[in-house]
C-alpha positions in Angstrom: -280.4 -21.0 -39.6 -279.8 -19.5 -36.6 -275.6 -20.0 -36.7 -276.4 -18.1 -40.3 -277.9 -15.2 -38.6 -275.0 -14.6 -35.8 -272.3 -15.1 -38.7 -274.0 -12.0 -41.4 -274.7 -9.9 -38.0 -270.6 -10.6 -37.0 -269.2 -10.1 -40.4 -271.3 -7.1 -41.2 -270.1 -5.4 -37.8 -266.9 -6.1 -38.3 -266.7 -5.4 -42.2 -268.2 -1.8 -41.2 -265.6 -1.6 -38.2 -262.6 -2.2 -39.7 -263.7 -0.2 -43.4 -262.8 3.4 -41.8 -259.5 2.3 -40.5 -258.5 2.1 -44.6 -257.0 5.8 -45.8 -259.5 6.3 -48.3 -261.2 9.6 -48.1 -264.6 8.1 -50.0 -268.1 8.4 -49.0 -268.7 4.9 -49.1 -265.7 3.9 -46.8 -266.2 7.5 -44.6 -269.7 7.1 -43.8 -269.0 4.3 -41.5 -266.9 6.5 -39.1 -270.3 7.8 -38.1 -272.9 4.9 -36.6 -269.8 3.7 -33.9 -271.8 3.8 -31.2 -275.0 1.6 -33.0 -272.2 -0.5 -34.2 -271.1 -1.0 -30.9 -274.5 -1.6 -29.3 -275.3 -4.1 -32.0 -272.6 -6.5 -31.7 -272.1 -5.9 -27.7 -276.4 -7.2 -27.7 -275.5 -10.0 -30.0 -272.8 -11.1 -28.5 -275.0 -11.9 -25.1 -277.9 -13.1 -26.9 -274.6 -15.7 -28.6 -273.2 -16.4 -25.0 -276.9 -17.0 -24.1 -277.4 -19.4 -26.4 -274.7 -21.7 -25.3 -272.6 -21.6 -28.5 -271.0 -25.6 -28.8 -269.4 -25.3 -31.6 -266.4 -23.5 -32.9 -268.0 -21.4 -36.0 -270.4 -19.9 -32.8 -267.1 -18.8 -31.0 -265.6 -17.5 -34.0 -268.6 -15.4 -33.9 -268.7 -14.3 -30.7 -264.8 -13.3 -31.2 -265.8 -11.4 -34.4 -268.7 -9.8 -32.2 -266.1 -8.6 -28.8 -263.1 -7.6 -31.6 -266.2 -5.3 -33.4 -267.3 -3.7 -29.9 -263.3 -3.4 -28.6 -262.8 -1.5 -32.0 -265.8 0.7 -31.7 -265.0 1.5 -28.2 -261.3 2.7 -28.9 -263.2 5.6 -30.5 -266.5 6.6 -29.0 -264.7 6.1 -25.0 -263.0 9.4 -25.3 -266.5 11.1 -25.2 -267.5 9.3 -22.0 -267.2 10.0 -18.3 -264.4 7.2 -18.3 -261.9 9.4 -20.8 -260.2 12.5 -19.4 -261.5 15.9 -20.0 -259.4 18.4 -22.1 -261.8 21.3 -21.5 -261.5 22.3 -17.6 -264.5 23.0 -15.7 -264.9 26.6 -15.7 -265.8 27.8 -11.7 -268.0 31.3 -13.1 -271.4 31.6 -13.4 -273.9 31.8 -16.7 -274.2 35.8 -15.3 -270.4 36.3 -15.4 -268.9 38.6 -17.7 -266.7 36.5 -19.6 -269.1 33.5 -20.4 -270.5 33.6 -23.7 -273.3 31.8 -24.5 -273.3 30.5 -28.2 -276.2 28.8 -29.8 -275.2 26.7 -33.3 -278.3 25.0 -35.0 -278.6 23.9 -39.0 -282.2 25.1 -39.0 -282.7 22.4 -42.1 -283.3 25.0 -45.1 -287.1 23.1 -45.8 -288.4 23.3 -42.5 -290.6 26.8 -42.4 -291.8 26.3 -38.7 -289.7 29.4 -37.5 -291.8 30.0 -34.4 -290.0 27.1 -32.9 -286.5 28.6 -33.1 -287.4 31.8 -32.7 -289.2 31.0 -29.0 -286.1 29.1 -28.0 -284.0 32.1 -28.8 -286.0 34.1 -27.3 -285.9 31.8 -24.0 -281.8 30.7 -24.0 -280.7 34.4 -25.1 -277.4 33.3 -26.6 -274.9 36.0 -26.7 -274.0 34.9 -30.2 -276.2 32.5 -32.2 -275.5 31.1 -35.8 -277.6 29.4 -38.0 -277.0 26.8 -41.1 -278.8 26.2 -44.0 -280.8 29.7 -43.9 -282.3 30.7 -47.5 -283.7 34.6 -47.6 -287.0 32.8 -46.0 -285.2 31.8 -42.7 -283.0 35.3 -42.6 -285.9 37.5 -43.1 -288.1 35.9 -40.7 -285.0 35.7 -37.8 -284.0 39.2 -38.6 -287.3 40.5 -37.7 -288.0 38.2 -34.3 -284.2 39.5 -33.3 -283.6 43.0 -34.7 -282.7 44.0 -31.0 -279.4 42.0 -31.7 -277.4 44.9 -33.3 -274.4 43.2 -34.9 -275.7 40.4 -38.0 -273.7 38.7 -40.5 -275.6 37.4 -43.1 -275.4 35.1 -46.6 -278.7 33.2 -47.4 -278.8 30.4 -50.3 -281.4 28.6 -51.4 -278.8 25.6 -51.8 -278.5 24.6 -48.2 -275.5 26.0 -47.5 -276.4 29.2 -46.2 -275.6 30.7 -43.1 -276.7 33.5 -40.8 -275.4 34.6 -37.7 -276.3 37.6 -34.8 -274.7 38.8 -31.5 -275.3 41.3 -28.3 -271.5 41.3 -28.5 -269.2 43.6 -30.3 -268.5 42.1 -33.4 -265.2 44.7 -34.4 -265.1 42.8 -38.3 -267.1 40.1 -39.6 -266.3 38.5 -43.1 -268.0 36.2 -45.5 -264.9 33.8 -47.2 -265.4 30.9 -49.5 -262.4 28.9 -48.5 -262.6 26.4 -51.2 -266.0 26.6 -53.5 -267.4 30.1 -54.1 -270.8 28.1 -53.2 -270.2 27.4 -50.0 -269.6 30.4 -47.2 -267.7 30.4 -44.1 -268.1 33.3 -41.3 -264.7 34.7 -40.1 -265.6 37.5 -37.2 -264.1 38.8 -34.1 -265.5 39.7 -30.9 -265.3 41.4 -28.1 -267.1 40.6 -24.7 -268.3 42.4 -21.9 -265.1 42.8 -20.0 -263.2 43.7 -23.2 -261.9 40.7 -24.2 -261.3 40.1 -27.9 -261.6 36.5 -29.6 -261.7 35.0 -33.1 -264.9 32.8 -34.5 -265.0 30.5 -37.2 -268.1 28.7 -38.5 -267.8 26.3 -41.4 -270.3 23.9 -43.0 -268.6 21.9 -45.3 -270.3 18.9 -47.5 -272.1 15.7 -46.4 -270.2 12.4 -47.0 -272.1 10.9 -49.8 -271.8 7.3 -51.2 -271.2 8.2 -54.8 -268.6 10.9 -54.2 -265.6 11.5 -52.0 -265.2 13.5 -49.1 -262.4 15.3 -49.7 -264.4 18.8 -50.1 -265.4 18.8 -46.5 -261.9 17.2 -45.2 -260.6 20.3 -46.6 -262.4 22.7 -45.5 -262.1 21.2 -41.6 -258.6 21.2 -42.7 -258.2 24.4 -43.8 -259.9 25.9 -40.9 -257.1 24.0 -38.7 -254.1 25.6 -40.5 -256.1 29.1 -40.0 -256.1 28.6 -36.1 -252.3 27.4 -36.1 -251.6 31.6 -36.8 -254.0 32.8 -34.3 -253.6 36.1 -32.3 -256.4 36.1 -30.1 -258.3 33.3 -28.6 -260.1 31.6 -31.3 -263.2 29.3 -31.4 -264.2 27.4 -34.7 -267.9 25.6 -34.7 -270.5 24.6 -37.2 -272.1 21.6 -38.6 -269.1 19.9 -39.8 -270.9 16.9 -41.4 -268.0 14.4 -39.7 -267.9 13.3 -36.4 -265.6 13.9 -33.3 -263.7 10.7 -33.5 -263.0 10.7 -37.1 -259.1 10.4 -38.7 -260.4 14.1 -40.1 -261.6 15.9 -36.7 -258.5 14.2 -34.9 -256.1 15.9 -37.2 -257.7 19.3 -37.4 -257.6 19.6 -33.5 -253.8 18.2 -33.1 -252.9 20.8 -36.6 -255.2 23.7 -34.6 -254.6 22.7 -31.3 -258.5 23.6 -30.3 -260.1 21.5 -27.7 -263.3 19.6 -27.4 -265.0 20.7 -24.6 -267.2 17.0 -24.9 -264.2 14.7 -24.7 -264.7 12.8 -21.3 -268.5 14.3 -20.6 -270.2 12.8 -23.0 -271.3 12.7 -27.3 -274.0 15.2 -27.2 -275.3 13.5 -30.5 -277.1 16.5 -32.5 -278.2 14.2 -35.6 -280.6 13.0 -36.4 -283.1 14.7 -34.2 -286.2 12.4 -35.9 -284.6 9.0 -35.5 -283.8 8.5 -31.8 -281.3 5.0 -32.3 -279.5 6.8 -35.8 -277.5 10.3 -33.7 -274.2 11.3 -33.8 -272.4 14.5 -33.1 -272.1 16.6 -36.1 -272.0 19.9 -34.4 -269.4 21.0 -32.9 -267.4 23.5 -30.5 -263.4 24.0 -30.8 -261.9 26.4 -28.5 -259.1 27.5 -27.9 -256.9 27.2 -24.5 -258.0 30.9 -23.1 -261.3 28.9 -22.9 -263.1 27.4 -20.0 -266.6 25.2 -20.6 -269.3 26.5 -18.5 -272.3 24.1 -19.5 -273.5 22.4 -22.9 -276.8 21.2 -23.7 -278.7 20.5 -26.4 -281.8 22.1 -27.1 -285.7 20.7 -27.9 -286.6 19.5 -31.2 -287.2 22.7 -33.4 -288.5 20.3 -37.1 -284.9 20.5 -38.2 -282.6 17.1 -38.6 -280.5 18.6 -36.0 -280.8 19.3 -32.4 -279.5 23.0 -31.1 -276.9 22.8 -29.4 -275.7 25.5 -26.7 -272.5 26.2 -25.1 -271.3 28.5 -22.8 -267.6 29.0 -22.5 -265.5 31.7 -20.2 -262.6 32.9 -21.0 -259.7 32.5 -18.4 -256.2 33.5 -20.0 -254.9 31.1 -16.8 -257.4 28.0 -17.2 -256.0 24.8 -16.6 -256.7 22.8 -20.5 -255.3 19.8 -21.5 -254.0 20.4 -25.1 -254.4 17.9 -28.2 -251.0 15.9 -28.8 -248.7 18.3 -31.3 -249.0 17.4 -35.2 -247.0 15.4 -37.0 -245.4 16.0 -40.1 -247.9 13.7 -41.9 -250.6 15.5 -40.4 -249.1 18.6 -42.4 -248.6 16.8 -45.2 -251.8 14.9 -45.4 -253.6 18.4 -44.9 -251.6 19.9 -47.9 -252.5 17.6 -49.9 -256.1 17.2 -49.6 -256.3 21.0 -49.1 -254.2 21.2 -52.6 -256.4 18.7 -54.9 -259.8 20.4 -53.6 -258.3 23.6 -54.8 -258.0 22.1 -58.0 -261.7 21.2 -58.5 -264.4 23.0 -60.1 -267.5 21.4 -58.7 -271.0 21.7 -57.0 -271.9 21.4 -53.4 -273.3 18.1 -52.6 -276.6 18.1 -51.9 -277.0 21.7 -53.0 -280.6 20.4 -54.4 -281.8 18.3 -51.9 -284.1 21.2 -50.0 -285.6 22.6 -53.1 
């Protein structure tokens, strides 16, 4: 019985180890990209409570083999955001007071949850320069707008289908446009800024779909994608954040930084996992930072529990025109290629958000 239970615990971690590694963009094949690390801690437990156990046969090595091969695989992925990977964000030497950090708060607020006070008291207490919100209906803006109407520059588009978005800044916002990049149901936030030392930059936020198991993923791939090719043209230092639904390791994130060439300021300090904030042992990081080289990181940290799914998460970043950034590798032609092409059939579709009902 036991020999049973150590062979379904090995096949199952491997099965759901070796499933992403297959080019299908499908809910059911992409949601495994995101439990790596619970993956990894799985078999890596097993595997001692196996050795422990004084395996004496050769099914109970197979097993254990199955159980190492499923942790090695996992940790391919997850050791780039550890202190044992190198960092491509440098360490920024300025102070939270310094003119050129900005301090960005991103948080999907989770369009049901109507405890405001919560954000709204740790706005009050981080004072982001520029803070942007997900999932905001005309509930969330109205009652955000009021707490923060000393914040002169807003952009705003609340939907009651959970793809609404709201943003406010201290900063000079010189334009701020609403785009649907790829469904006219689901907004994107393209503004520039300019800080306190008169230094322009470019933002992007996105919020693309969830990776369902009855549908593919290929809306959000595309719009991560999309908001890549954007940054390859860029004029001015650019950062692109949001609640991407996908995680940092995934064959998607990967290629939009090497076709952007933004960094991750949490490659070799650590995940930062910002979902699920109810369920300690199921988080990964779905929100996310990209910056560009002018960038330095200053601090990240993620914020108290606020009754969303989702942690805030804040990050101060200084810009230095001479900071010393390690860069993505260059893209490839397939990465072009694979881009066009998922970017191309989305364009075709006329379809619904997924999820768009799920809050009501």
């Amino acid at each position: 019985m036991i020999d049973y239970i150590f062979g379904a615990i090995a096949s199952l971690c491997l099965l759901a180890s070796l499933l992403p590694l297959l080019p299908i963009s499908h809910g059911v094949v992409r949601v495994f990209d995101f439990g790596r690390l619970q993956i990894a801690t799985i078999a890596i437990l097993t595997a001692i409570i196996l050795s422990l156990s004084q395996p004496d046969d050769s099914l109970d090595l197979v097993f254990l083999v199955m159980l190492l091969s499923t942790f090695i695989i996992q940790a391919v992925f997850i050791i780039r955001f550890t202190p044992l990977w190198f960092k491509q964000s440098a360490k920024s030497n300025t102070t939270s007071d310094d003119g050129t950090v900005i301090r960005f708060l991103i948080c999907n607020v989770k369009q049901g949850n109507r405890d405001y006070s919560k954000l709204i008291e740790l706005l009050r207490e981080c004072e982001p320069d520029i803070f942007i919100l997900m999932e905001t209906d005309q509930a969330w803006t109205d009652a955000i707008n009021d707490a923060f109407s000393h914040y002169p520059h807003t952009l705003t588009c609340p939907q009651d289908n959970s793809y609404g978005m709201f943003l406010a800044s201290r900063l000079d916002m010189i334009s701020g446009d609403i785009k649907f990049l790829l469904n006219d149901k689901i907004p994107s936030f393209h503004c520039t800024f300019q800080n306190e030392d008169d230094q322009q930059f470019d933002l992007i936020s996105i919020h693309p779909d969830p990776p369902v198991p009855n549908s593919d993923t290929k809306g959000r791939d595309a719009e991560i994608l999309i908001a890549g090719k954007i940054a390859i043209d860029r004029k001015r230092p650019m950062i692109i954040t949001g609640d991407l639904n996908d995680v940092a390791w995934s064959t998607t994130t990967r290629r939009f930084m090497r076709l952007s060439q933004l960094l991750d300021p949490r490659q070799g300090r650590g995940m930062y996992n910002s979902f699920d904030a109810r369920f300690p042992f199921l988080r990964w990081p779905l929100d996310h930072i990209f910056h560009s080289e002018e960038f330095e990181l200053v601090n990240i940290m993620r914020q108290p529990f606020i009754g969303s799914d989702h942690f805030p998460m804040m990050y101060e970043l200084a810009l230095n025109f001479s900071a010393k950034n390690t860069t993505p590798p260059d893209a490839t032609k397939n990465d072009f290629d694979e881009a066009n092409e998922v970017i191309d059939t989305e364009k075709k579709r006329d379809r619904n958000p997924v999820g768009e009902d799920w809050e009501k």
